[in-house]
C-alpha positions in Angstrom: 86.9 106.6 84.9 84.5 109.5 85.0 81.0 110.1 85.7 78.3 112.6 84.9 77.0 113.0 88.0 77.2 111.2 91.5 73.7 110.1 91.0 73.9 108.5 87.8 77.3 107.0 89.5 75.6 105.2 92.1 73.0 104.0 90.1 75.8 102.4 87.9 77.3 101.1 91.3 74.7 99.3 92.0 73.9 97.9 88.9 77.3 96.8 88.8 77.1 95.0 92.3 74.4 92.9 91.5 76.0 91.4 88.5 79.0 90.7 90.5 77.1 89.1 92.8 75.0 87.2 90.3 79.1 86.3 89.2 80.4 85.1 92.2 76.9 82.6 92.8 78.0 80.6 89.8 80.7 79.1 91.9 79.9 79.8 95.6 76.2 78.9 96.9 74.7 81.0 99.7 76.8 83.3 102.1 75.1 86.1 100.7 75.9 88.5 103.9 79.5 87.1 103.4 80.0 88.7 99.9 77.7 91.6 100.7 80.6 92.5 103.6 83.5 91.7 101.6 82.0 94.2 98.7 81.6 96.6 101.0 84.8 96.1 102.5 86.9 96.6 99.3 85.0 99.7 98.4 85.1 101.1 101.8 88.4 100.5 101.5 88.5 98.7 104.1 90.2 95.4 105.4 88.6 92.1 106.2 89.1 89.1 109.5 87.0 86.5 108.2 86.7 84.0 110.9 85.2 80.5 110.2 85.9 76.6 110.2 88.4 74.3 107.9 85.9 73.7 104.6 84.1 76.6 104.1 85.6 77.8 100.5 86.8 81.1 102.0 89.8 80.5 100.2 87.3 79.7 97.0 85.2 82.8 97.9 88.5 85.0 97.9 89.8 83.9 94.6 86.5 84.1 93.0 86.4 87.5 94.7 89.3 88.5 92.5 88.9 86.8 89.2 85.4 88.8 88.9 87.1 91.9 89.9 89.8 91.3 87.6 92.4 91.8 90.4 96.0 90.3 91.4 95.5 87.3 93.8 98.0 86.1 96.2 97.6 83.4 99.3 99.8 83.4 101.9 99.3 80.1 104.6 100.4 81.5 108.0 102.6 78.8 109.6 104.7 79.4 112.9 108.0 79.6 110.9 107.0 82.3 108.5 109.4 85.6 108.5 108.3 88.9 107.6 110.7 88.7 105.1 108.4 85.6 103.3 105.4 88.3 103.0 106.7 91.6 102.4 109.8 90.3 99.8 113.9 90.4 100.5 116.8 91.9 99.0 119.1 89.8 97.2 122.5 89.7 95.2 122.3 89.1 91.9 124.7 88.0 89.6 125.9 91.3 88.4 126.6 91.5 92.4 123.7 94.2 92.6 121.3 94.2 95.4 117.9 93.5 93.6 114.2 93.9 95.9 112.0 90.4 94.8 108.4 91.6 96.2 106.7 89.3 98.0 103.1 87.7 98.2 102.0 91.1 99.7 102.5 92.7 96.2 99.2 92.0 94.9 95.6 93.4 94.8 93.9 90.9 97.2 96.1 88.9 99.8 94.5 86.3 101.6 96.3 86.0 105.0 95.5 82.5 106.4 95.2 81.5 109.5 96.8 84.8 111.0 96.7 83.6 114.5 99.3 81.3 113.5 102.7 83.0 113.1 104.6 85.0 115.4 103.6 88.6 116.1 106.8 89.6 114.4 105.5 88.7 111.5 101.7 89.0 111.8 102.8 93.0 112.5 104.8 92.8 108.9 102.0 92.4 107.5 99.3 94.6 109.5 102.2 97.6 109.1 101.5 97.0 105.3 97.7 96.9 105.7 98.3 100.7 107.5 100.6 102.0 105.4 99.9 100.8 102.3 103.5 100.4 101.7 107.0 98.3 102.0 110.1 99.7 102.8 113.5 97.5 102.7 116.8 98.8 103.4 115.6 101.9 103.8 113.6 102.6 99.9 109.9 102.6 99.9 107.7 100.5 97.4 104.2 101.6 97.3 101.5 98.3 97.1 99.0 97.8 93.9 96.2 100.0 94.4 93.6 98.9 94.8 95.0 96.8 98.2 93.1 94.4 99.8 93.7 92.2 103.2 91.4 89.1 103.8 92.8 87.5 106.7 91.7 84.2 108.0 91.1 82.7 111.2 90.1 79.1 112.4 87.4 79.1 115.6 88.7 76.0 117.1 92.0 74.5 117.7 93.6 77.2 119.5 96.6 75.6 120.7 100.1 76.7 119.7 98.3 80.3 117.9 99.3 83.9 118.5 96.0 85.4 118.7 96.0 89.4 117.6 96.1 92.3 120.4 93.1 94.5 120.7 95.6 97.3 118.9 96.0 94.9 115.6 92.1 93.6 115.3 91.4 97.3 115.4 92.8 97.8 111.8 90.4 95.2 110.3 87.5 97.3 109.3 84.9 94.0 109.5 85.1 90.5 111.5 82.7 88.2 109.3 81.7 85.2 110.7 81.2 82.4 108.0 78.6 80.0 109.3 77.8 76.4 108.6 75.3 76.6 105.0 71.9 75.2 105.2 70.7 72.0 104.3 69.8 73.1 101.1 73.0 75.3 100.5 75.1 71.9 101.3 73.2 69.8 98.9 73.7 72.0 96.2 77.2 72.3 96.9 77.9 69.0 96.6 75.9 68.4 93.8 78.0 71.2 92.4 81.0 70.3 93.4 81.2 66.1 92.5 80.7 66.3 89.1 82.9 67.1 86.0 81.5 70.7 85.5 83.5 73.6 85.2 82.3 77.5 85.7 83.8 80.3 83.5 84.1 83.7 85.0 83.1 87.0 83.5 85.2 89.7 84.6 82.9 92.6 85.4 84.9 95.2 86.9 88.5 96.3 86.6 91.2 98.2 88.9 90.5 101.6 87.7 86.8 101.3 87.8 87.1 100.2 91.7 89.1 102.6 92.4 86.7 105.3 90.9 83.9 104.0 93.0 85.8 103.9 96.2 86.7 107.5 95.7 82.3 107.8 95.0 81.9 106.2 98.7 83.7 109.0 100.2 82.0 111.5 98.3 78.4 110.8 99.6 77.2 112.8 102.1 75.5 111.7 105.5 73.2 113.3 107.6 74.2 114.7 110.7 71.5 112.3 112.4 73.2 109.4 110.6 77.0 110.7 112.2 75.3 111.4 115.9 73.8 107.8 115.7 77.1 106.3 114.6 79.4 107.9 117.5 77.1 107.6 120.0 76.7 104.0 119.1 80.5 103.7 119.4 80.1 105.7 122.6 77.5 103.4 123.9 80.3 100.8 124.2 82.6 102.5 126.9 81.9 100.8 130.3 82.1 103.7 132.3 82.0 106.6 130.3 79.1 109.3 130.1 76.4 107.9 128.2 77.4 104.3 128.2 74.6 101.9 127.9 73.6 99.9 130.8 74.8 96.8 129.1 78.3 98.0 128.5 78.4 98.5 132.1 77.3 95.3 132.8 79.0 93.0 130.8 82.1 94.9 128.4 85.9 95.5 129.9 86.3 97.8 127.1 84.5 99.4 124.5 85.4 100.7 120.7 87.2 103.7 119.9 86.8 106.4 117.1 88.0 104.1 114.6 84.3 102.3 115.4 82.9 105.6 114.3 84.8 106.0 111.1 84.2 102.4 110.3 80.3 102.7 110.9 79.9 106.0 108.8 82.0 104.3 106.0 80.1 100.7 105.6 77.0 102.9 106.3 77.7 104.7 102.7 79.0 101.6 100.9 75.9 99.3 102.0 73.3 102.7 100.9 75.2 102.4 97.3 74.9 99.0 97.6 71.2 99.0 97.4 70.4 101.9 95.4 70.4 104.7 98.0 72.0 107.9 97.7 72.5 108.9 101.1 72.8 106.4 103.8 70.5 106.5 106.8 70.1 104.7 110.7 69.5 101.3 109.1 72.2 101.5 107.1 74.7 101.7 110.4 72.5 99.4 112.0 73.3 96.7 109.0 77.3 97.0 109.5 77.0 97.6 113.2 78.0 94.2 113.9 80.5 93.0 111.7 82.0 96.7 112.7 82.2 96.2 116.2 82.2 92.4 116.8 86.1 92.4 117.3 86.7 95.8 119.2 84.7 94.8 122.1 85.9 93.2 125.1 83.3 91.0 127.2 84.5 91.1 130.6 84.0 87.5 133.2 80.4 88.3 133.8 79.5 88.3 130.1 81.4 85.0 129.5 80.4 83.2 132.4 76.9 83.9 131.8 77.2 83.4 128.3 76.1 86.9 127.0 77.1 87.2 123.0 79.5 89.9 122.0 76.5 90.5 119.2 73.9 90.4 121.6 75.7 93.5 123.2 76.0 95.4 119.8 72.3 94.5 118.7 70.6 95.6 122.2 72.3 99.1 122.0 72.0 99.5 118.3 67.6 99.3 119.1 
């Protein structure tokens, strides 16, 4: 897919957004922000830790996701006996006694990982090695994932018991951490008006693999002032308890802070949410509107913050002004 310029290109972009948008309302009410990060996430990209209660159609938002997008969907439910092996695929021997790769649920455009927190790190770190490399290898040959490739993993607020939560070092590959809230009174009645009837929604697919993949490549291409990149690693910066510069909250109430990966992650959501809306360059408020869904997860809060019940977004908000 070509275009004749970048402009017309993003004006195209976000044409195209909106009517997947519009798409995606047919079936799920509300959670606008929600579908505004995972957009941005797939074209930054980037991959997704979508954390929320039981009931609140992320697995329905997912699959809608990809039907509209015209993508591969696969769901994987993370249970404490799941082996890497049950994600990534296995070698077996066929009949004509020939070892034979079956792919696993990771071969696909869009994986929903759910409930991540509850298998082993063994095999949460299959799966996040994918996610980085964008690749398999068994028995030492490589096989290269669907591109575009997409991780949505899942995790469940409550009920902590028996999980293997992520290290700092695996969160860090998740690009966002969206938190899916309760809908409002409104947004619940209209889902169940929707929802308890005989009614069924067709789908329009309004975007294919090769047209995403073109307007990923867009995102990188648009260009950011050097005002935008100073606010961006300084607001990473910011974070570091202890470091020059640090803000006087970070001091106060953060064990750690974010790393570069922050920075990249800002500048990138930045560019997508500018498209997004019709901008050609992104600016300050467009870092400030992916600041916390950015940085929500590579913070640390140290006792004082939790005992005095300071919010990890609180944090981000204050030093983003």
């Amino acid at each position: 897919m070509t275009f004749e310029s970048d402009v017309q290109a993003i004006d195209l972009f976000g044409k195209k957004i909106e009517e997947i948008k519009r798409e995606i309302g047919k079936v799920i009410i509300g959670q606008d922000d929600v579908v505004d990060a995972l957009l941005n996430g797939i074209f930054s990209k980037g991959h997704c830790l979508l954390v929320g209660v039981p009931g609140l159609a992320k697995t329905l938002m997912v699959s809608t996701l990809a039907g509209v997008l015209d993508l591969s969907f696969s769901r994987v439910q993370f249970t404490p006996d799941l082996m890497p092996s049950d994600i990534v695929g296995t070698e077996i021997l066929d009949q004509q006694k020939q070892f034979r790769f079956i792919k696993g649920p990771v071969f696909a455009n869009i994986v929903l990982a759910d409930e991540i927190n509850r298998t082993p790190p063994k095999t949460q770190a299959a799966l996040l090695e994918a996610m980085q490399e964008k690749s398999v290898t068994i028995a030492g040959e490589t096989h290269k994932l669907p591109d575009p490739f997409f991780v949505l993993a899942t995790q469940n607020p409550i009920e902590q018991e028996g999980t293997y939560p992520l290290p700092e070092a695996q969160l860090d590959r998740f690009m966002f951490n969206i938190w899916l809230d309760y809908p409002s009174m409104e947004e619940e009645i209209n889902i169940v008006k929707s929802t308890t009837v005989n009614k069924e929604v067709s789908l329009s697919k309004m975007m294919n693999a090769e047209e995403i993949v073109a307007f990923q490549h867009l995102i990188r291409k648009i260009p950011v002032p050097d005002n935008v990149y100073e606010y961006a690693v300084n607001l990473s910066a910011q974070s570091r308890p202890g470091y020059p510069g640090a803000h006087k909250m970070a001091n106060e109430y953060l064990a750690w802070g974010a790393g570069p990966r922050s920075s990249q992650y800002l500048i990138l959501g930045a560019k997508c949410n500018a498209a997004m809306n019709g901008k050609y360059a992104p600016d300050i408020e467009d870092v400030r509107a992916v600041a916390v869904p950015v940085m929500r997860h590579r913070l640390v809060r140290n006792y004082k913050a939790e005992a005095e019940a300071i919010r990890t977004e609180t944090i981000i908000e204050t030093m983003a002004g």
